[in-house]
GUDRENTOR-321669 format. One record per residue: x negated, y, z of N, C-alpha, C in turn; residue in three letters. Coordinates in steps of 0.2 Angstrom, whole numbers. Each point is the difference from the previous one (the first is absolute). Layout:
<sites>
+-------+-------+-------+-------+-------+-------+-------+-------+-------+------+
|   n_x |   n_y |   n_z |  ca_x |  ca_y |  ca_z |   c_x |   c_y |   c_z | rest |
+-------+-------+-------+-------+-------+-------+-------+-------+-------+------+
|     X |     Y |     Z |     X |     Y |     Z |     X |     Y |     Z |  ALA |
...
+-------+-------+-------+-------+-------+-------+-------+-------+-------+------+
</sites>
This chain:
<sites>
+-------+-------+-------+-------+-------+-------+-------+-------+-------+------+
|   n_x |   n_y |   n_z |  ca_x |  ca_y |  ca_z |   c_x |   c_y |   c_z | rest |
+-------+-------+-------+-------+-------+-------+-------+-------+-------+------+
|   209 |  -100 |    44 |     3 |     4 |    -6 |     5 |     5 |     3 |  UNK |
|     5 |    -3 |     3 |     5 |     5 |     3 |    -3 |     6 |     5 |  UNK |
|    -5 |    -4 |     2 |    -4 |     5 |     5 |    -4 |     6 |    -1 |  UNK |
|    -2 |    -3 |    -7 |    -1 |     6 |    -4 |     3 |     4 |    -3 |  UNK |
|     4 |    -3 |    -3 |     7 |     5 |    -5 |     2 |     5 |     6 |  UNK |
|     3 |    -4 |     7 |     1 |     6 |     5 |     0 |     6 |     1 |  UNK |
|    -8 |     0 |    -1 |    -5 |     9 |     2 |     3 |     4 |    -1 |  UNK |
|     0 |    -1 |    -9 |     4 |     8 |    -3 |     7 |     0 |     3 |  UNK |
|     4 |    -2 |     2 |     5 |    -1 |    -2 |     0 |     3 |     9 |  UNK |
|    -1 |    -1 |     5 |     2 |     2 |     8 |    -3 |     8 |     1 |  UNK |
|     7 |     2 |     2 |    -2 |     7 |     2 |    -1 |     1 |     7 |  UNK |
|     0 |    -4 |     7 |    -4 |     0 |     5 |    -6 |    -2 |     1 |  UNK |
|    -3 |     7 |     1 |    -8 |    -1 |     0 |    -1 |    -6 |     4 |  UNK |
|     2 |    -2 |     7 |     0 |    -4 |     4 |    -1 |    -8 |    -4 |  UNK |
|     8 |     1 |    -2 |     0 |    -6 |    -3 |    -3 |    -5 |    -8 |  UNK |
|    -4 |     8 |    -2 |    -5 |    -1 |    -5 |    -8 |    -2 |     4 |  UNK |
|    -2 |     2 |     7 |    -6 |    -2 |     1 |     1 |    -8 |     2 |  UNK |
|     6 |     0 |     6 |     1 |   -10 |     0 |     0 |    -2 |    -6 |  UNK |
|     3 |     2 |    -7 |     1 |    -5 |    -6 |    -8 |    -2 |     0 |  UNK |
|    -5 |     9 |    -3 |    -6 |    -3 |     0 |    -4 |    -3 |     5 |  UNK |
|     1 |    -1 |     5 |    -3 |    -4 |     3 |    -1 |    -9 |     0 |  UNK |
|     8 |     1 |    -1 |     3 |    -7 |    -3 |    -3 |    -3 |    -5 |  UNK |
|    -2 |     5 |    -6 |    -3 |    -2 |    -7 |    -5 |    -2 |     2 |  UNK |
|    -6 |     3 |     6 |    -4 |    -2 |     0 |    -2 |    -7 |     3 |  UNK |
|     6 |     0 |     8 |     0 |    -9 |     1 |     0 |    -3 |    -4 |  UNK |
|     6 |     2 |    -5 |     2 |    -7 |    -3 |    -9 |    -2 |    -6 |  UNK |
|    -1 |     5 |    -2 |    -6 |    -1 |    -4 |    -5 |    -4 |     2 |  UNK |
|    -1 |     3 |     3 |    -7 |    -5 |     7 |     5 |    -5 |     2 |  UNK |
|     5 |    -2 |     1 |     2 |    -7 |     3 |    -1 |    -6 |    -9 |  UNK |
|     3 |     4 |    -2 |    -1 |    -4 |    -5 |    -7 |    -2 |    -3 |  UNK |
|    -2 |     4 |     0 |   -10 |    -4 |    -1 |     0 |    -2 |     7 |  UNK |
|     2 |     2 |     5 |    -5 |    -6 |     4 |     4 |    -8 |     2 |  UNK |
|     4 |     2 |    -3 |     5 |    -7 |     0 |    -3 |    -6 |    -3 |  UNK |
|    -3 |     0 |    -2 |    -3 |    -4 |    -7 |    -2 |    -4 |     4 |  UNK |
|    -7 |     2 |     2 |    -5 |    -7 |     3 |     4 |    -2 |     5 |  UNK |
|     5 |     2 |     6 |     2 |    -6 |     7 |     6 |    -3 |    -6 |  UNK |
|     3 |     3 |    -6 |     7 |    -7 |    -1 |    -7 |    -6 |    -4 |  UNK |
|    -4 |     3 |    -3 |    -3 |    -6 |    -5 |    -3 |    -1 |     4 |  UNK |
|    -3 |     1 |     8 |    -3 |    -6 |     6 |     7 |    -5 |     2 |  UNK |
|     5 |     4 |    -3 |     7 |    -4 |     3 |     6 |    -5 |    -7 |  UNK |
|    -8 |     0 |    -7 |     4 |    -6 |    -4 |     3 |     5 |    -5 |  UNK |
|     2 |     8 |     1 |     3 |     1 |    -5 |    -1 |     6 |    -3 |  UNK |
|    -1 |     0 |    -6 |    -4 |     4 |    -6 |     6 |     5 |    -2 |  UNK |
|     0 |     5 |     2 |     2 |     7 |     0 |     3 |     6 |    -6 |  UNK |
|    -7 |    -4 |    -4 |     2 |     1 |    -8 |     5 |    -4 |    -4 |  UNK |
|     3 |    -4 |     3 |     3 |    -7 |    -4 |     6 |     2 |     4 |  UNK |
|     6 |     5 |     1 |     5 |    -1 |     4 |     6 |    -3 |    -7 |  UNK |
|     3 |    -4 |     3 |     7 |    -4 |    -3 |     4 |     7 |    -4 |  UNK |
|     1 |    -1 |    -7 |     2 |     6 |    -3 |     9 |     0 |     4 |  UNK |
|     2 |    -6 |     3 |     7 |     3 |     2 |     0 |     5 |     8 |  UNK |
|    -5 |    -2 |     2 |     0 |     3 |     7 |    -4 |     8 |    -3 |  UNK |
|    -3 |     1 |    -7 |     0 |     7 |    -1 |     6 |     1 |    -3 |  UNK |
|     2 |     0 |    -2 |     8 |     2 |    -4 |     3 |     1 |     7 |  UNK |
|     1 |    -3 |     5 |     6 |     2 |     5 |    -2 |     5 |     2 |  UNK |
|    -9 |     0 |     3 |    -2 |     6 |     4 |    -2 |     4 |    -4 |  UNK |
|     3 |     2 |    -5 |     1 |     3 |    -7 |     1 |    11 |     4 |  UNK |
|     5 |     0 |     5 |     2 |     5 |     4 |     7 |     3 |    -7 |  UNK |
|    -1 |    -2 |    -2 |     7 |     3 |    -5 |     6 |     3 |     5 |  UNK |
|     2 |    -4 |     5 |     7 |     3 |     3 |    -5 |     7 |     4 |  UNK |
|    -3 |    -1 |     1 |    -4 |     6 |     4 |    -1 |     5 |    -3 |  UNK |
|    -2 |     0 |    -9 |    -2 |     5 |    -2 |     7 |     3 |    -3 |  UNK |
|     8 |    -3 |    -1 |     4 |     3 |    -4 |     2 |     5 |     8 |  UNK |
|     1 |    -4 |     6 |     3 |     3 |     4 |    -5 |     4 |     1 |  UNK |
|    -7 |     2 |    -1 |    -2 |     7 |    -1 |     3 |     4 |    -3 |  UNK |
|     0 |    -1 |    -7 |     1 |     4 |    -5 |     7 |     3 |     2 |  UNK |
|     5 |    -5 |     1 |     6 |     4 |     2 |     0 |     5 |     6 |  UNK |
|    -4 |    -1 |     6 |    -1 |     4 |     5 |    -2 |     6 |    -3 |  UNK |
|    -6 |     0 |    -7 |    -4 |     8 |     0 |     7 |     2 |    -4 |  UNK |
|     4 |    -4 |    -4 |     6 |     4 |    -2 |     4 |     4 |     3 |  UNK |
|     1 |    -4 |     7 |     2 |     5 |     6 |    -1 |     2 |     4 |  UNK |
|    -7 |     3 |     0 |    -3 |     5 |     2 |    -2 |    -4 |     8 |  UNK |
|     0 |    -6 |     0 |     0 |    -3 |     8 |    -6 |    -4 |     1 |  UNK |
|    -6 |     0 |    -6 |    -5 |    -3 |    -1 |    -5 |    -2 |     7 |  UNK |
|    -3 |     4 |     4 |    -5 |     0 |     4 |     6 |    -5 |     6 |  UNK |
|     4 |     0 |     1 |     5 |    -3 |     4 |     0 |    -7 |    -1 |  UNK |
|     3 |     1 |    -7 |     0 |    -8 |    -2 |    -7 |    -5 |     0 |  UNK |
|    -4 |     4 |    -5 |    -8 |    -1 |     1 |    -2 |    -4 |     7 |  UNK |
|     0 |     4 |     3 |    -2 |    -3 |     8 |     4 |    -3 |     4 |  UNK |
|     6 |    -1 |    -3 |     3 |    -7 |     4 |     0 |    -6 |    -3 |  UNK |
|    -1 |     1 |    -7 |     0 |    -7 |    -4 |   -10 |    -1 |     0 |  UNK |
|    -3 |     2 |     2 |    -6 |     0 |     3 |    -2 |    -5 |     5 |  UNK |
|     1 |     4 |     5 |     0 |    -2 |     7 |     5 |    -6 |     0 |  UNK |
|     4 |    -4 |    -4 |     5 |    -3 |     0 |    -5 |   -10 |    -4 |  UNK |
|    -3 |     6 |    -3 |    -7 |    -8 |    -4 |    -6 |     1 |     2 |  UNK |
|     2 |     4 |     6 |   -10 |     0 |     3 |     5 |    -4 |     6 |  UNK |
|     4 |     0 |     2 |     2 |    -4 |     5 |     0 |    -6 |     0 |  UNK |
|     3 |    -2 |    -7 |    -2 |    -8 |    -4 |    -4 |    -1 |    -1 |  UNK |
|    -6 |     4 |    -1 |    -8 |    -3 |    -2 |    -4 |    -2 |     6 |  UNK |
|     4 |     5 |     7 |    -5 |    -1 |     8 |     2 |    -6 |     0 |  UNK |
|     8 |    -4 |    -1 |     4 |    -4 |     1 |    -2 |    -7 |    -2 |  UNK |
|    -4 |     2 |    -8 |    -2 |    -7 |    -4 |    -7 |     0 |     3 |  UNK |
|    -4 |     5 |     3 |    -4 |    -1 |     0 |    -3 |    -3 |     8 |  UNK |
|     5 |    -1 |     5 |     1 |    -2 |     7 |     3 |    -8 |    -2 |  UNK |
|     4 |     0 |    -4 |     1 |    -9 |    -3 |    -8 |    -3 |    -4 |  UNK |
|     0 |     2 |    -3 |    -8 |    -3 |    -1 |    -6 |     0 |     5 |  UNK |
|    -2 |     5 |     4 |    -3 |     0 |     3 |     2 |    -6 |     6 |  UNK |
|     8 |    -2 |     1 |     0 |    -5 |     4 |     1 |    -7 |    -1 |  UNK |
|    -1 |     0 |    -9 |     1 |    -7 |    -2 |    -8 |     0 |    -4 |  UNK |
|    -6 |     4 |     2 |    -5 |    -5 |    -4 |    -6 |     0 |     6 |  UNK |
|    -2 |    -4 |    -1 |   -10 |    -1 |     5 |    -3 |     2 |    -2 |  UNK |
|     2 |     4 |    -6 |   -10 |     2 |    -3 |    -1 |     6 |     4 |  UNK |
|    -6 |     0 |     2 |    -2 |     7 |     5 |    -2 |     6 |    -4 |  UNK |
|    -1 |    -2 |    -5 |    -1 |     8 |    -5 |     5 |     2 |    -3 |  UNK |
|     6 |    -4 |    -1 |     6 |     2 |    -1 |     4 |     5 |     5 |  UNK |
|    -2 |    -2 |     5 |     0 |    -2 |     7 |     1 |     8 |     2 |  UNK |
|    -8 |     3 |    -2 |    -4 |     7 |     2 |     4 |     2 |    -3 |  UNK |
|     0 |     2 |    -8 |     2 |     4 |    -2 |     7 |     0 |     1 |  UNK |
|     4 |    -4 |     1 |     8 |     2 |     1 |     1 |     5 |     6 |  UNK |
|    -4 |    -1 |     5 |    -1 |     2 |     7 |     1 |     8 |    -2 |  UNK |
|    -7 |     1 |    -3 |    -2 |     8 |    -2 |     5 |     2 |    -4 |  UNK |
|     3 |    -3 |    -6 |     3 |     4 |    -5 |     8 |     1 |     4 |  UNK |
|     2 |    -6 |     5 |     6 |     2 |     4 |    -1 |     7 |     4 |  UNK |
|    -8 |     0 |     6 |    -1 |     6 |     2 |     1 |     7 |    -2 |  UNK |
|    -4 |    -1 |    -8 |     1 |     7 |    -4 |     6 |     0 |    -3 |  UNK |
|     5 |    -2 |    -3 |     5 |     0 |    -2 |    10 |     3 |     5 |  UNK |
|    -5 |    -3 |     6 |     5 |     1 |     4 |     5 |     6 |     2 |  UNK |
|    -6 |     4 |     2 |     1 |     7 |     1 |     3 |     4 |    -7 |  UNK |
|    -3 |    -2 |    -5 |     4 |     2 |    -7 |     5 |    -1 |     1 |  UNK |
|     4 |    -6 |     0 |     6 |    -2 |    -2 |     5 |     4 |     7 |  UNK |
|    -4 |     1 |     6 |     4 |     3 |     4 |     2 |    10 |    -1 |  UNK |
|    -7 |     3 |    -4 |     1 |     3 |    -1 |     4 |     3 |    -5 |  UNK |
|     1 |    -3 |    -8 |     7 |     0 |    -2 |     5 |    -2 |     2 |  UNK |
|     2 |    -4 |     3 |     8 |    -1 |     4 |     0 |     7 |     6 |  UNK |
|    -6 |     2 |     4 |     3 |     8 |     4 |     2 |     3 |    -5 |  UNK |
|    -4 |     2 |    -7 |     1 |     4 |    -6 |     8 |    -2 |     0 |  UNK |
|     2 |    -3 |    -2 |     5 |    -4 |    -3 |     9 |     4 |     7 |  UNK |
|    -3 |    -5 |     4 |     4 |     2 |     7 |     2 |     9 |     1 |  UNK |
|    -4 |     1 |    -2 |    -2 |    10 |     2 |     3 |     5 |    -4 |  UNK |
|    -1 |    -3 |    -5 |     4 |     2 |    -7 |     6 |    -3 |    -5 |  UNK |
|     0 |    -7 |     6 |     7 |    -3 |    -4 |     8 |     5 |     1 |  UNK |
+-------+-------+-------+-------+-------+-------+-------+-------+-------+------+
</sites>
């Protein structure tokens, strides 16, 4: 959803084709997630209402809002970006080394592969313009 609301809101072309590009990871990671977690016990559809309430992004989106108030959006945008793709490659390298299941397995491999360079791409974003 933040990644959505984004779009309108970033006035570097640059940093609007990395968002969209990002929408579209995230899109496609999310359906294809489904089958390797349910070959790995755990149903996708069924997440613990506390653990969405936290990953809720609320502190994310107020420190947006107050960046587009100061004119600092595209900046703030892509450090606090680059900042949860970092902890996503990050959960996503802790799982991959705490489970057996080999489908779990693949897909964490590829979604780390394609994710990576993203994440590396907004922190240059970020670094360049901070």
């Amino acid at each position: 959803t933040i990644v959505g609301d984004a779009q309108a809101q970033l006035k570097s072309s640059e940093l609007r084709t990395l968002n969209s590009n990002l929408k579209i990871y995230l899109t496609n990671t999310n359906r294809d997630i489904v089958a390797p977690l349910k070959s790995a016990g755990i149903d996708a559809t069924k997440i613990d209402a506390k653990i969405v309430a936290k990953e809720s992004g609320a502190t994310i989106i107020a420190a947006l809002d107050e960046a587009r108030l100061n004119a600092v959006y595209d900046r703030t945008y892509a450090r606090e970006i680059a900042y949860q793709l970092e902890k996503i490659v990050l959960l996503m390298r802790q799982l991959y080394d705490s489970t057996n299941n080999t489908s779990l397995k693949t897909f964490l491999d590829n979604a780390y592969k394609n994710l990576e360079p993203t994440q590396r791409s907004f922190s240059d974003f970020n670094a360049a313009n901070g």
